[in-house]
N, C-alpha and C positions, 0 to 999 in steps of 0.2 A: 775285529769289529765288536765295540759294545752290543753286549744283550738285549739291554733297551732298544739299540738300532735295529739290532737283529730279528725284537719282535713288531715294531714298528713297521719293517720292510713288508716282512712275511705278514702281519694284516692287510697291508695295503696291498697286495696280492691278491690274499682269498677275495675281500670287500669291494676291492672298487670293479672288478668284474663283474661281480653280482650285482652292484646299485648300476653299471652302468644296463645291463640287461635287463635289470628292473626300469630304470627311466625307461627302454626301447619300447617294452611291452608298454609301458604306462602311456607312450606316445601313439600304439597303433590301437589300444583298448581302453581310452579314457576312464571308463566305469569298470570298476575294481569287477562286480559282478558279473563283467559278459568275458571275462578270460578264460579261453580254452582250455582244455584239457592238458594239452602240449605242453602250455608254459610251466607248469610243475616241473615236467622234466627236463626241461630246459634251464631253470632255475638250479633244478639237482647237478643235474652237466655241468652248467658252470661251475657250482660249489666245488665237483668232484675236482674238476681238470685244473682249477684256481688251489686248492687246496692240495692239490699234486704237486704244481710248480712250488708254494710255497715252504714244502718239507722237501722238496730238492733243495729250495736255494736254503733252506737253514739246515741243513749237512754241509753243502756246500763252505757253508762260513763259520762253522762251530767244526776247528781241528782233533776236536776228544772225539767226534761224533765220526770225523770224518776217518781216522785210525780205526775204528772200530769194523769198519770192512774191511781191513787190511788184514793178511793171514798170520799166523804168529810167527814163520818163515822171515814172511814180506818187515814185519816189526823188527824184528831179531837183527837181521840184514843189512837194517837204518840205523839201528844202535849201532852195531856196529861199525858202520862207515863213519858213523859220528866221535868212536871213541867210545863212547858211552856203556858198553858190555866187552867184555871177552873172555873167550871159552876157557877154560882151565879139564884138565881129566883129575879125579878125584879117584883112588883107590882105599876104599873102607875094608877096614877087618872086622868092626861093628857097629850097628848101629842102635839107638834106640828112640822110642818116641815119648814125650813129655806130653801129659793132657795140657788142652789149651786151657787159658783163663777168659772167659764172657765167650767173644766172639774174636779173638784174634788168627784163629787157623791154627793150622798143626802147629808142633817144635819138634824138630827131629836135633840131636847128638850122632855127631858120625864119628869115630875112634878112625884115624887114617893110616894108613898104612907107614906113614914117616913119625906116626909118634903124636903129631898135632890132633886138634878135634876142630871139625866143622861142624857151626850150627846153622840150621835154616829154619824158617821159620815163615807162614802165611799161608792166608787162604787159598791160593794159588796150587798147595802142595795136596788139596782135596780130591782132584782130578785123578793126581796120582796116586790115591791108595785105595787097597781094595775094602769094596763094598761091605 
């Protein structure tokens, strides 16, 4: 679903509950000045529980947002039935780290135990090093 749609929907979520609550009150307290106390929170309730549904339903329809609750297990699992990753075991006899350049994350060189080198490289590899 387009963006645009997406945030179109999701206004029309929070808004038309609130105007329609708003007409209600307007209909049972004509004069703006004689409105109870209540309808503040009333007004708030609806914002809140409108504004609930409408960041469910835009997780719901935005897939980056919606992977993002998923464990990195649950992630891994998917690539993998898709094709998309698979494990290899890597035996290093050494390694070394290269400083990064701006912001692109670590560079590690791994010297492997068949002679070849592996390089890796990204933000990703911050998690795993020590402090």
């Amino acid at each position: 679903m387009p963006t645009v749609l997406r945030w179109f929907i999701a206004n029309l979520i929070v808004f038309a509950p609130l105007l329609l609550v708003i007409q209600q009150v307007h209909t049972w307290y004509p004069n703006d000045d004689d409105w109870p106390w209540w309808v503040a929170a009333l007004l708030i309730g609806t914002l809140l529980v409108a504004g609930y549904g409408a960041l469910r339903f835009w997780f719901a329809t935005d897939p980056d947002l919606r992977e993002t609750w998923k464990s990195t297990e649950e992630l891994i699992a998917e690539l993998e039935a898709k094709n998309l990753v698979r494990r290899e075991v890597f035996h290093a006899r050494r390694a070394f780290q290269v400083e990064e350049t701006e912001d692109e994350g670590s560079n590690y060189f791994l010297e492997l135990a068949n002679g070849r080198v592996l390089f890796i490289s990204g933000q990703m590899l911050y998690e795993y090093e020590p402090d």
